[in-house]
Every structure is written in C-alpha cells, then in structure tokens.
C-alpha positions as a Markdown table, in Angstrom:
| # | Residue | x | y | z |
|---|---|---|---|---|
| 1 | Unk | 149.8 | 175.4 | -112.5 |
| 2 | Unk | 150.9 | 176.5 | -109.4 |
| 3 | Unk | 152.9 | 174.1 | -106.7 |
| 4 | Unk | 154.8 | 174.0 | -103.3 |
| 5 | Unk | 157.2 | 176.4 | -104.7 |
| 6 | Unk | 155.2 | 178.9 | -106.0 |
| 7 | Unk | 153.1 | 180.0 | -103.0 |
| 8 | Unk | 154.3 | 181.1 | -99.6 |
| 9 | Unk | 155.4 | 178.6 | -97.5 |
| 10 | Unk | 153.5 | 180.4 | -94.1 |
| 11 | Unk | 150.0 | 180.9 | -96.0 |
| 12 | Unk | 150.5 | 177.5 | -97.5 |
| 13 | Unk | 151.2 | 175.5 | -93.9 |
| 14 | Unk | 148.2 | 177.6 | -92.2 |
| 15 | Unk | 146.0 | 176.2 | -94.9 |
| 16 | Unk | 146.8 | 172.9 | -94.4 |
| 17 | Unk | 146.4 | 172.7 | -90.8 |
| 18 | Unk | 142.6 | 173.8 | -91.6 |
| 19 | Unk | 142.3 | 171.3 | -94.1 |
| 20 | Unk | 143.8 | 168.5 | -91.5 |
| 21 | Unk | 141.9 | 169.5 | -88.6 |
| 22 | Unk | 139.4 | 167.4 | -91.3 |
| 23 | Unk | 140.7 | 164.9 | -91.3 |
| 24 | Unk | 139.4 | 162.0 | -88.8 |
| 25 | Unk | 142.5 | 160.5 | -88.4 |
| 26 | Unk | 144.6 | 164.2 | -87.4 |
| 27 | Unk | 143.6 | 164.7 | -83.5 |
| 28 | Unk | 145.7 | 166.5 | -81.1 |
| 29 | Unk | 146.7 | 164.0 | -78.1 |
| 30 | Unk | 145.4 | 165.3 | -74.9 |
| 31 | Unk | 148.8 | 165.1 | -73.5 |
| 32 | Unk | 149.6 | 167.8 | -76.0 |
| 33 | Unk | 148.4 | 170.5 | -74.2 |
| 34 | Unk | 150.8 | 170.5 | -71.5 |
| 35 | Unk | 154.1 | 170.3 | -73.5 |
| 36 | Unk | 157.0 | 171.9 | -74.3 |
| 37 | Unk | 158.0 | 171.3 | -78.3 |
| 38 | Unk | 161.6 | 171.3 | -77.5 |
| 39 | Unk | 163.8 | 171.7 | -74.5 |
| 40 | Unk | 164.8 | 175.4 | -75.8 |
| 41 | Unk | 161.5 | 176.6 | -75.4 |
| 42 | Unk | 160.6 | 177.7 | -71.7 |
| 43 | Unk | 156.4 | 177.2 | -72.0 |
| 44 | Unk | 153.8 | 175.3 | -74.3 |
| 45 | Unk | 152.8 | 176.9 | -77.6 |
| 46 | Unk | 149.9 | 179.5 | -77.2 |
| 47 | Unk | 148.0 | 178.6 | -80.1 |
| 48 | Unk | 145.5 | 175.8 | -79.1 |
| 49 | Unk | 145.9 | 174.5 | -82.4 |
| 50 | Unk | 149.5 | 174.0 | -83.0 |
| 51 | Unk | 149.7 | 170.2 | -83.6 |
| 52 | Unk | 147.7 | 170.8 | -87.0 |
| 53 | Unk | 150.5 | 173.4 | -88.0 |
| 54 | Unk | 153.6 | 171.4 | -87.0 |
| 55 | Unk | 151.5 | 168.4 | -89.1 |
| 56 | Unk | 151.2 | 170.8 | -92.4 |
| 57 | Unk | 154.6 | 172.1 | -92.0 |
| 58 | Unk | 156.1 | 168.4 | -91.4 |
| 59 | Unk | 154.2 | 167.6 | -94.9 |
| 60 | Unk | 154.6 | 170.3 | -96.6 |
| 61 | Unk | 159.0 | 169.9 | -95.7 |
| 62 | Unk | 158.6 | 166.1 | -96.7 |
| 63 | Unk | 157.3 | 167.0 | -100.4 |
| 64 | Unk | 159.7 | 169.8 | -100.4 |
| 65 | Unk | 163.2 | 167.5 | -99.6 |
| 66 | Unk | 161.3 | 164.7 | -102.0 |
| 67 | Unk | 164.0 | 162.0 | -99.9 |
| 68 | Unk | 163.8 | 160.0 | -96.7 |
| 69 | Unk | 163.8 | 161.8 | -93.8 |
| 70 | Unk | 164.1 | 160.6 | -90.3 |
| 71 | Unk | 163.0 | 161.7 | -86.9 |
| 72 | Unk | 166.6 | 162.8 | -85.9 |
| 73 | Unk | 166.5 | 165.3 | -89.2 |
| 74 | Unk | 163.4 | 166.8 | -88.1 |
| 75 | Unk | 164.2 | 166.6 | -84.8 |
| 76 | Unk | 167.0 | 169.3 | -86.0 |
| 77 | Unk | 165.0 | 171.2 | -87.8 |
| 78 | Unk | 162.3 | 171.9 | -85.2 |
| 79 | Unk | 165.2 | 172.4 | -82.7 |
| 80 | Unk | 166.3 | 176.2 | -81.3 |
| 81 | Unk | 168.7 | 178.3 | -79.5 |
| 82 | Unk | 168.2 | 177.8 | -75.6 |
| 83 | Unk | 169.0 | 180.6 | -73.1 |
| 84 | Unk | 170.6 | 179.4 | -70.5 |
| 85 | Unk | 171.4 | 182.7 | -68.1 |
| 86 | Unk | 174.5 | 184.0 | -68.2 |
| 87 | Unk | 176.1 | 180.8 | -70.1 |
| 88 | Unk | 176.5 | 181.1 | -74.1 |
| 89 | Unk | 173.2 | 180.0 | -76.1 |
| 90 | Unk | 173.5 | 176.4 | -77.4 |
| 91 | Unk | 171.4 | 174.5 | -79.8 |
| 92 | Unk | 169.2 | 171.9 | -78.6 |
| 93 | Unk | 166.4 | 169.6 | -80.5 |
| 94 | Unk | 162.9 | 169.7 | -80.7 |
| 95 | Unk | 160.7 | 167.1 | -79.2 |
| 96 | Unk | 161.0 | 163.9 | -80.8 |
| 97 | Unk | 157.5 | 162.0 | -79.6 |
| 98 | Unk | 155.8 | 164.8 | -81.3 |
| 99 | Unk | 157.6 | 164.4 | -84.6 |
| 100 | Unk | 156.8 | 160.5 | -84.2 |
| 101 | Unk | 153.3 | 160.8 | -83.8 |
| 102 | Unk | 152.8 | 163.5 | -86.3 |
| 103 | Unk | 154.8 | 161.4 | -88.9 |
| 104 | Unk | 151.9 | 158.3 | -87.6 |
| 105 | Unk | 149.0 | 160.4 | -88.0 |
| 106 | Unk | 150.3 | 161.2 | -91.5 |
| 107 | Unk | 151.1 | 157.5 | -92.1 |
| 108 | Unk | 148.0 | 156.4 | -91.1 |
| 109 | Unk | 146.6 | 159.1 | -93.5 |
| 110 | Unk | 148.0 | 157.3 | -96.0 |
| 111 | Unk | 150.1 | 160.9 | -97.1 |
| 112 | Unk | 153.5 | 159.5 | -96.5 |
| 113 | Unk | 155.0 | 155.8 | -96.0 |
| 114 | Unk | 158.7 | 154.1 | -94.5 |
| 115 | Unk | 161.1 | 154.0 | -97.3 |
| 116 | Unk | 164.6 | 153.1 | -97.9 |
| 117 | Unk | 167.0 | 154.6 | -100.8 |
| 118 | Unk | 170.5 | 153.4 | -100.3 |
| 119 | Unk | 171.8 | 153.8 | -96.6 |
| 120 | Unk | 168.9 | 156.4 | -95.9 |
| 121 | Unk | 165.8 | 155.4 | -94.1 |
| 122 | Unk | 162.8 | 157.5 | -93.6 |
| 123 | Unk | 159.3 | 158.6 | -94.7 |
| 124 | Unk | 158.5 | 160.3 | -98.0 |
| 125 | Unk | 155.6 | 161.7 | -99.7 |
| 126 | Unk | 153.0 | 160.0 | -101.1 |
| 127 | Unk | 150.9 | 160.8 | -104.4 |
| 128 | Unk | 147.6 | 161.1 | -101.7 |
| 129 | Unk | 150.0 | 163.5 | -99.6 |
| 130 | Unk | 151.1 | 165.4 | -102.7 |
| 131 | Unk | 147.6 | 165.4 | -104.2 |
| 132 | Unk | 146.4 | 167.0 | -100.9 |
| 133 | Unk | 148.8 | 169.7 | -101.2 |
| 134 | Unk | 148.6 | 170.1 | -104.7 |
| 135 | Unk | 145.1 | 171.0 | -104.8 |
| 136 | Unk | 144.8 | 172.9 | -101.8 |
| 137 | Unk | 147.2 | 175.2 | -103.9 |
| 138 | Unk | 145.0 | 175.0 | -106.8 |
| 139 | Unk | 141.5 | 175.8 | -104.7 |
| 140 | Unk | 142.9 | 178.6 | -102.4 |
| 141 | Unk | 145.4 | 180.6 | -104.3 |
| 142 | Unk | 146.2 | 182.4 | -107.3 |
| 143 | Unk | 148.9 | 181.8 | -110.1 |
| 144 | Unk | 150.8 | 184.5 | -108.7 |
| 145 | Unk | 154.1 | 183.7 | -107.8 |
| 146 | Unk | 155.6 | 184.4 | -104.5 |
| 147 | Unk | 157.7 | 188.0 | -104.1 |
C-alpha cells in the first residue's frame, strides 16, 4: 500500500487542500486575504486559496516528522531569504498567527492534538489526521512510486 513517502509530496499537498476546503471546520479568515505569509515576502500570495495548501502541507510535515513540533519550528520552515536592496540577503520567519490558526483549525478537526515527549512540546498527528491522508493516497493515486 502506498503512503506519504511513496507519492509526491506537491501532488499530494494540492490534494489535500481540495479535500480540506470540505471540511466545515477549514475556512480561510477574512483577514487572510490581505496578508503577507512572512516578512521576506514583499505581497500576499496570488492564489485565492492558499490557506488550504499551507493547511495540507502543515499536515502532511506533521505525519512526515511523526514528533512534536512547535510554532517556532514551523515558523522556520515557512520562513525565506529577504532582499533587502543593496544589503546581503538574510533569513527571516514566516508568519506565526497563520501557523497558530492553521495548527487550531487542524486541532479542532481532530487531525492533530498538544503533546509532550521529554522536553519537547508540540502537536503531532493523529490516527483521524493520518487516516485522512492515508486514504486520500489510496483513492487518488497509483502504487507507483515516486521518480
């Protein structure tokens, strides 16, 4: 059976964000239209439909990991290279409200929960959120494996 690992991670996240624009509990803020998604970036995403792909690809990087994971850590991840004129690039974050409502939506989805393991807090998977992914795999693409 095919899983996360086996399908393109691209094809796989623009899936999801069909299958969570379903979802009654997944709506876009109306305060989302107007913002940036990190301080690198100079103007609000083009597609109208972004938050549902930032969503998929926040779960679909939370059953990947399969640990807690923060705000701060995704805040990284979803971070970028700012141009700054003549000055050296430098890294900045990505917008952290965004991450913390996507991660409630989610929660409130019931496909991940708060966790602790040791010193590391977070959110993690759960079998719902795994479920979800797992047979969105099954229904929309073949055994192949990725090349």
């Amino acid at each position: 059976m095919a899983n996360v690992f086996d399908v393109k991670a691209n094809e796989l996240i623009e899936k999801a964000a069909e299958e969570l624009k379903k979802i009654e509990l997944m709506k876009m803020p109306e305060w989302a239209k107007f913002v940036k998604t990190s301080t690198a970036r100079e103007r609000p995403p083009i597609k109208q439909d972004w938050w549902y792909t930032r969503a998929a690809s926040i779960l679909r990087k939370l059953y990947v990991l399969d640990k807690p994971i923060g705000t701060n850590k995704l805040k990284s991840y979803y971070g970028g290279r700012k141009n700054r004129g003549h000055k050296p690039e430098k890294f900045f974050k990505g917008s952290g409200k965004i991450i913390r409502v996507i991660l409630q939506q989610l929660e409130k989805a019931e496909f991940i929960k708060k966790t602790e393991r040791g010193v590391h807090k977070g959110r993690i998977i759960t079998k719902k959120g795994k479920s979800f992914l797992d047979k969105l795999i099954k229904n929309s693409f073949s055994l192949e494996k990725k090349t």
